[in-house]
N, C-alpha and C positions, 0 to 999 in steps of 0.2 A: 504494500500500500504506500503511495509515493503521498506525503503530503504536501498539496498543490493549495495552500489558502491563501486569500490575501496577505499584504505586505502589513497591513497593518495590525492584522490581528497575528500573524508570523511573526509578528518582533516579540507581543506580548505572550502568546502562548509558548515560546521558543521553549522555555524550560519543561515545560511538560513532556515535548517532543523529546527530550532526552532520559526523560524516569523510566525504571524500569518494566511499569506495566503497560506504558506505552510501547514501548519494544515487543510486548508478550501481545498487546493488542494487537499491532501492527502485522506479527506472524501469523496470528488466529483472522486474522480478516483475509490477510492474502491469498492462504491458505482454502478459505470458503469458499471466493471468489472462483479460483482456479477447480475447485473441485465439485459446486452447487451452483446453482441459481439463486444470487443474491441480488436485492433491491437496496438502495436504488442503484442504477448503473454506476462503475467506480471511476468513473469520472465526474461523478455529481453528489459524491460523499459529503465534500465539503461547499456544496451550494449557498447554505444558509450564510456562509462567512461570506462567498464571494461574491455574492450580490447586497451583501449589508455589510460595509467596513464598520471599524469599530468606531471608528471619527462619524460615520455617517448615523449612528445608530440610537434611534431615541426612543423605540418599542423594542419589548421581547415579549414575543410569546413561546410557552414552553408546551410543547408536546412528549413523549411516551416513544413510541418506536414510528420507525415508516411502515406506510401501507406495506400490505407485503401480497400484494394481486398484479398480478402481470404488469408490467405497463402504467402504474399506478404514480409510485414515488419519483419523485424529482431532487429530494434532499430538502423540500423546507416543510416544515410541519405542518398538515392539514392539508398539503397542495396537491392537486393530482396535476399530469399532463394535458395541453390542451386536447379533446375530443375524447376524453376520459370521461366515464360515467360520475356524478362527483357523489363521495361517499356520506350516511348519513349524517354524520358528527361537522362534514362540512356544508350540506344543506342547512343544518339548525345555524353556522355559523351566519349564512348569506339570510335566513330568515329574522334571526335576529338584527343586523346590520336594516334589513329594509323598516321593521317592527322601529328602529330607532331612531334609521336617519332618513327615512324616504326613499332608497334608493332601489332600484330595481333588481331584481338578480343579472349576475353578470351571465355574458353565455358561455364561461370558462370557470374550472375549477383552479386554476392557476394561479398560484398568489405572487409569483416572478413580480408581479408591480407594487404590491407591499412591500415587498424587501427591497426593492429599488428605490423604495423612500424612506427608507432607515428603518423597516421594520424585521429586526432576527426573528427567522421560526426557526428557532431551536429544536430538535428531537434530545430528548433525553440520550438514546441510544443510535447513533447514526447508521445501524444496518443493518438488515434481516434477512432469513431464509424465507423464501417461496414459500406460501402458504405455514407460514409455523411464527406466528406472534410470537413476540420475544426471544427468538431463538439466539439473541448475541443480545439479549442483557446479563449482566452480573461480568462480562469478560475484559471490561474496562471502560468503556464508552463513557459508561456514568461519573467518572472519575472525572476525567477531563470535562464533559460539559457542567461538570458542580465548579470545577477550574475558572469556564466562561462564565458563567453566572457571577463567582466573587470577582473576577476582573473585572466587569462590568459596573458592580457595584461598587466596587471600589475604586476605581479610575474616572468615573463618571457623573455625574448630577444630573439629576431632572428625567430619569427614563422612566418608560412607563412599561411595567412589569405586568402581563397580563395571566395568570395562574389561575389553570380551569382545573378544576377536579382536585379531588385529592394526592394526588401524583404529585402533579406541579405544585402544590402548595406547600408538602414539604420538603419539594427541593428546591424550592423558591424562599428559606426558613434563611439564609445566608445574606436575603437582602436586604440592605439600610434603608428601612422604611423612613431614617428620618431625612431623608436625603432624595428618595427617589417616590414612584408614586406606587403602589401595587393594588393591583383589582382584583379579585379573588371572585370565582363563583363556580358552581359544579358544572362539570365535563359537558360540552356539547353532545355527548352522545344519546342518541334517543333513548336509552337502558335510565340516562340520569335528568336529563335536559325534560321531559317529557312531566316531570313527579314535580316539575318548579326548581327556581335558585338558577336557571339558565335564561329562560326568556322574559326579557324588563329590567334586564342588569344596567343595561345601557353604557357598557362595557365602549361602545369604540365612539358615543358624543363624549364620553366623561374625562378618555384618552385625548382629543383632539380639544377642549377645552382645558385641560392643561397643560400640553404643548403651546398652546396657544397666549399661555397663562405667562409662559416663562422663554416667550419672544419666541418660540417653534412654529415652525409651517406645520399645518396639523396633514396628518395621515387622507388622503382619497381613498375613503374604504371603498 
């Protein structure tokens, strides 16, 4: 696994790249690759950095693993490719956005244009076997993105931290809520989204009025 990330998040992450469970990571991935069908494609591992530098970066939201259905994963959380069917957890996302801001559903599950405006979708875990959720958590990934999270918090002001479900909540436990902004509400998935505590959060006006608060271009959800 060749890591290809930006320059800017490559300066700050540099040390991790040399611990030893990055090394033990970086074998167990290569390894998969050459020998399964792994998502997302390993040239788009590190997507989420290289369309959101860290200078650029004034949203994070944190996801769990990639899709892991053919064709699906792109490397940013919740994103499918374009002319991909979009999955349920990101329908409730596009339902709620319209429920709050007006806006239409887009005709792409694609979130390439969030992240080109400083929004990280983080995956907890940057890669999975074909049909087998979670098959490459626990083997390091979680390590290093706990890494990105306290860099972020700690090199930064005024991001806005958006932690759906309980997953993301407590590994979103590291951010300096007095510094940064966090929004917290159960998983867009229809299992939790459906029972309340997802739809009326108002999750992405509440995000773009405080960017907005603190001199930020707000997000084009």
């Amino acid at each position: 696994m060749d890591v290809k990330i930006e320059q800017s998040w490559k300066e700050r992450l540099a040390p991790q790249f040399e611990m030893p469970y990055f090394t033990s990571l970086t074998a167990f991935v290569r390894e998969e690759y050459q020998t399964k069908q792994i998502f997302p494609p390993a040239k788009q591992i590190f997507n989420a950095f290289n369309y959101c530098s860290f200078d650029e970066c004034k949203v994070v939201i944190l996801g769990q693993d990639p899709y892991h259905g053919h064709g699906q994963a792109n490397g940013l959380c919740f994103s499918v490719n374009d002319g991909v069917r979009m999955p349920p957890s990101l329908m409730n996302i596009f339902k709620e956005i319209q429920q709050d801001l007006g806006k239409p559903f887009p005709p792409t599950g694609n979130l390439e244009r969030w992240a080109k405006q400083g929004v990280l979708l983080l995956n907890a875990t940057l890669t999975v076997q074909a049909a087998a959720a979670g098959s490459h958590q626990g083997k390091g990934w979680e390590r290093f993105t706990d890494a990105v999270i306290k860099c972020v918090s700690e090199e930064k002001n005024n991001v806005v931290f958006m932690l759906w479900g309980r997953y993301a909540q407590e590994k979103g436990a590291v951010i300096d809520a007095s510094k940064h902004y966090v929004l917290k509400a159960k998983h867009p998935s229809p299992m939790s989204a459906n029972g309340g505590g997802w739809f009326g959060t108002k999750h992405f006006s509440k995000a773009n009025e405080y960017l907005e608060s603190k001199g930020l271009d707000p997000i084009n959800w």
